[in-house]
C-alpha positions as CSV (number, residue, x, y, z in Angstrom):
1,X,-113.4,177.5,246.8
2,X,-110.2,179.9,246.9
3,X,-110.1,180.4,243.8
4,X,-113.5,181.5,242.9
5,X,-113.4,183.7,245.5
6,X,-110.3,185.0,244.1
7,X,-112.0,185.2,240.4
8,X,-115.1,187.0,241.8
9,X,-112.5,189.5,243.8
10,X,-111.2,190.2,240.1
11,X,-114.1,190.7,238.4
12,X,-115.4,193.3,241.0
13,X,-112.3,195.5,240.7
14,X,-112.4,194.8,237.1
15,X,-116.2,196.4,237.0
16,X,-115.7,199.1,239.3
17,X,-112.3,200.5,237.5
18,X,-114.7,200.2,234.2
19,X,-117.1,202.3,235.4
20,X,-114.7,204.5,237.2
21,X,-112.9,205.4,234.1
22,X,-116.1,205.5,232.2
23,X,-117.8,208.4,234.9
24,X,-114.5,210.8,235.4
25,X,-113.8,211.2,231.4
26,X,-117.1,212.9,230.9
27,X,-116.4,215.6,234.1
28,X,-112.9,216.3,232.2
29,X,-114.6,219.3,230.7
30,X,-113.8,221.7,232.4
31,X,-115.2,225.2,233.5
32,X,-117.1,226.9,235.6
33,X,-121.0,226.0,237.0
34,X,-122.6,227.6,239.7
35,X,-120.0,228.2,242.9
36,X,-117.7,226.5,241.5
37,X,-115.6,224.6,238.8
38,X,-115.3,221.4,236.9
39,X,-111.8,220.1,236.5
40,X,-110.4,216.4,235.4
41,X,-110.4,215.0,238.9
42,X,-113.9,216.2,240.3
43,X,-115.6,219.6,241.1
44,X,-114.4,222.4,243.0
45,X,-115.6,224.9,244.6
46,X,-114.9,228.6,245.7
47,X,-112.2,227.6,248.9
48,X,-109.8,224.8,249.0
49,X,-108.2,222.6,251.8
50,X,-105.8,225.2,252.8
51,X,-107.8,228.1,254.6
52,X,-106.6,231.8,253.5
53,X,-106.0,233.1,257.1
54,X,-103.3,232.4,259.6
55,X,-104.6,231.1,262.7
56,X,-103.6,232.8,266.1
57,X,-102.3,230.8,268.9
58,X,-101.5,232.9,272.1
59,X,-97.9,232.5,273.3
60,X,-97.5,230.0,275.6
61,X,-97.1,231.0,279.0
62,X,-93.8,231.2,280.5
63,X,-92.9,229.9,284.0
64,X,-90.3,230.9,286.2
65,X,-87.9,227.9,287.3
66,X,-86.1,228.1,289.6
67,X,-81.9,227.4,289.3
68,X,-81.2,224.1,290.7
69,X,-77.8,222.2,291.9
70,X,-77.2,218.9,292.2
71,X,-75.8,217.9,296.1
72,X,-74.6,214.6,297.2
73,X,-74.7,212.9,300.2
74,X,-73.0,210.0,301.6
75,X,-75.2,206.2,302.4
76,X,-74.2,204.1,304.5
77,X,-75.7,200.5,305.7
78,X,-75.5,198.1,308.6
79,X,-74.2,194.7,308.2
80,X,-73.2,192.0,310.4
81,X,-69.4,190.9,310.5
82,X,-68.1,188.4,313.2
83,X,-65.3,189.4,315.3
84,X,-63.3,186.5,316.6
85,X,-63.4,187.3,320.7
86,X,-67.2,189.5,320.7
87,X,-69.1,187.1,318.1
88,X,-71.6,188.6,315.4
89,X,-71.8,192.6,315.7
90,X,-73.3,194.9,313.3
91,X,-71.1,197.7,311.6
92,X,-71.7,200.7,309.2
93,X,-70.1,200.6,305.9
94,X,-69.8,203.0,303.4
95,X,-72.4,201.9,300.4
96,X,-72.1,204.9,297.8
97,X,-74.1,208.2,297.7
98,X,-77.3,209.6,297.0
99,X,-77.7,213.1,294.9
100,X,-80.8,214.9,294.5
101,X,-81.3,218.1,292.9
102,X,-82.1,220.8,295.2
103,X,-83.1,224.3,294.3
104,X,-80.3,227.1,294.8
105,X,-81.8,230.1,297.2
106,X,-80.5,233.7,297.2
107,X,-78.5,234.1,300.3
108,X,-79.2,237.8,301.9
């Protein structure tokens, strides 16, 4: 079953290059009819694929950003830690920092 599909694939191909080559040596002419041109490869006419003007794009519109710095501040969390004569209390440790970037204001 494969392989008559396979030989059928083959002779398709094999056709349609045939009559491929068969059609585009007769348009190998070349020269000019009505707007525009024969060549080897198919016809032509006046304008290509390229246009012949430059389009315009506006600028792009500019916006004002402000200057930021980057500020830093100190986290802290609560944990429980047992002491030996008050039992389980809770405590504030030190757990890093935290930085955001905040924009930088004229001072007057």
């Amino acid at each position: 079953m494969l392989k008559r599909t396979i030989i059928a694939g083959l002779g398709a191909i094999l056709i349609g290059a045939g009559a491929l080559a068969a059609t585009s040596t007769t348009a190998s002419a070349g020269g000019y009819y009505g707007g525009g041109y024969v060549s080897g490869n198919g016809w032509f006419f006046g304008w290509g694929h390229v246009p012949r003007y430059k389009p315009y794009h506006p600028p792009k519109k500019r916006y004002y950003k402000p200057a930021r710095k980057r500020v830093c501040t100190p986290k802290y969390r609560t944990v429980k830690a047992w002491k030996p004569h008050r039992g389980w209390v809770s405590r504030k440790v030190y757990a890093g920092q935290v930085c955001r970037w905040q924009p930088v204001y004229k001072k007057w």
